[in-house]
N, C-alpha and C positions, 0 to 999 in steps of 0.2 A: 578563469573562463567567464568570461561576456555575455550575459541574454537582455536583449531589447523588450523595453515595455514601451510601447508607442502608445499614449495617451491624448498627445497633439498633433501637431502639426510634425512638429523634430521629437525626435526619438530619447529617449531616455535610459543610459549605459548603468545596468546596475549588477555592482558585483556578485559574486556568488564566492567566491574563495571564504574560508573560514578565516584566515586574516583581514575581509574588509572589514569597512566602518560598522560601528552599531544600527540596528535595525532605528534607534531612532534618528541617529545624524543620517542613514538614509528616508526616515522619514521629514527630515527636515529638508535633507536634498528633493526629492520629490513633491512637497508641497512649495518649495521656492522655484521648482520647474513648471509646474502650474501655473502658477502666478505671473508667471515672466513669459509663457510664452504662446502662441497662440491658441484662440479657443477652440475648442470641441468641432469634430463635424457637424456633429447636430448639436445643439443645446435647445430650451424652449423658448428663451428671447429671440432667436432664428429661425421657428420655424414658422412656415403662415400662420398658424392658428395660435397664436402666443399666450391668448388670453381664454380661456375656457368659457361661455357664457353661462350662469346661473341665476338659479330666480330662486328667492328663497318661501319658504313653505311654510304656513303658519295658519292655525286653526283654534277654534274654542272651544273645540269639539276634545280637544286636550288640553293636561295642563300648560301654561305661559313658558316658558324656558326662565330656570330661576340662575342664571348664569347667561355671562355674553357669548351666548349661542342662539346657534336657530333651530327651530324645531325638526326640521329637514332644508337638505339643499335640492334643487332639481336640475341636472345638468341635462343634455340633449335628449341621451337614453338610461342615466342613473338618477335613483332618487337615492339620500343620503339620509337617514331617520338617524337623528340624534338619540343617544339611551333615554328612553321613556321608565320613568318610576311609578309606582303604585300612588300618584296623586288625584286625589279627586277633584275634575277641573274648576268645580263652580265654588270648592273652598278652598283649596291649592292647600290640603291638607290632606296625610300619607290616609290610606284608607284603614278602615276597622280589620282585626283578624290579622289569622298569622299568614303565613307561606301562601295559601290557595289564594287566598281571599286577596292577598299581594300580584300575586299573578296574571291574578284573572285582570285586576283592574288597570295593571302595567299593559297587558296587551290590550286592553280597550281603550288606552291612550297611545298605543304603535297604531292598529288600525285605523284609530281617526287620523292621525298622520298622514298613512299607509295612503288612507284615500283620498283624505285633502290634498296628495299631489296628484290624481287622476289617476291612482295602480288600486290593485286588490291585492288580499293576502297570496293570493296566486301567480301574484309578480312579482312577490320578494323572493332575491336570491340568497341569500346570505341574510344571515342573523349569528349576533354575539351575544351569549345570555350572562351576565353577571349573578352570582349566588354569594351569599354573605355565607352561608354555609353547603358543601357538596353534600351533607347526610339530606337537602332539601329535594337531591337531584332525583328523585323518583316519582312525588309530586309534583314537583315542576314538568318532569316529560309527561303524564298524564295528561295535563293541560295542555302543554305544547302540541303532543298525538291531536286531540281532541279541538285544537281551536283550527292547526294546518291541515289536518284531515290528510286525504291523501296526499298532497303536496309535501315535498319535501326538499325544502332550501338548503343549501348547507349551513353546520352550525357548529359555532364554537360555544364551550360552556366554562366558565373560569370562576375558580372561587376567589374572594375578594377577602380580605381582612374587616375594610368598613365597603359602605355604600351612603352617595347624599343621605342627607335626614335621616341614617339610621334605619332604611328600607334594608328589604332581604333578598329582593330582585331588580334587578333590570335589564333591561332587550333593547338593543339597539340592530337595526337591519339596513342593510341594499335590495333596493325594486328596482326593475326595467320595467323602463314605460312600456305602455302597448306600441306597438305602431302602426 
């Protein structure tokens, strides 16, 4: 028995019997049918808009990005906050104290972000919180409560093995601009 996977243009016959080929000589069928034949209905080099415009975000209101990254990207209606660490901007050194004291000053390096692309903590949607340790996770929400207040982005929370420089936190978010 015969069931079509139409992925291009012409159609692609792939067995189903327990005597066809191995899953990977049909995965090798299949990526040489790609290849050979024509492309996608849509793809992004095809469609008007090909090339996304962005501007990118940067302040000294936080720390410098210590890696080839940008501090935030700003697309039409998204801002993209790079993970912000507990650095102090005006010595680009991690700050004193443990957990709290990490926290607090990781999101007052998100905020000045946050705001140097024209949003408030009230336009972030999304935030991804990194922990060096999950026993941290109950301080950490305290602060978190306390700094988003009512608001409520969605959040991811992930323990990490390391973090840059030996930090315990870091937060990286999406804001929608106002309009």
């Amino acid at each position: 028995m015969l069931r079509r996977l139409i992925l291009c243009s012409s159609p692609l016959r792939v067995a189903r019997s327990s005597r066809s080929m191995p899953p990977v000589d049909r995965a090798r069928q299949l990526a040489h049918h790609l290849s050979t034949s024509a492309p996608l209905a849509f793809s992004p080099s095809q469609s008007p808009k090909s090339k996304m415009p962005f501007e990118v975000v940067s302040t000294s209101n936080a720390p410098s990005a210590v890696g080839p990254y940008s501090q935030a990207i700003k697309t039409d209606s998204l801002v993209f906050v790079s993970g912000c660490v507990p650095l102090v901007p005006e010595t680009m050194k991690v700050v004193e104290g443990g957990i709290e004291e990490q926290t607090e000053q990781a999101f007052k390096n998100f905020q000045a972000v946050v705001e140097a692309s024209g949003c408030k903590l009230t336009d972030v949607v999304k935030t991804t919180v990194f922990l060096q340790s999950l026993g941290d996770f109950a301080k950490v929400n305290a602060i978190y409560s306390r700094i988003f207040g009512e608001h409520k982005p969605a959040r991811s929370c992930v323990e990490v093995a390391k973090l840059p420089l030996g930090v315990l936190f870091e937060i990286e978010g999406i804001a929608q601009l106002p309009k």
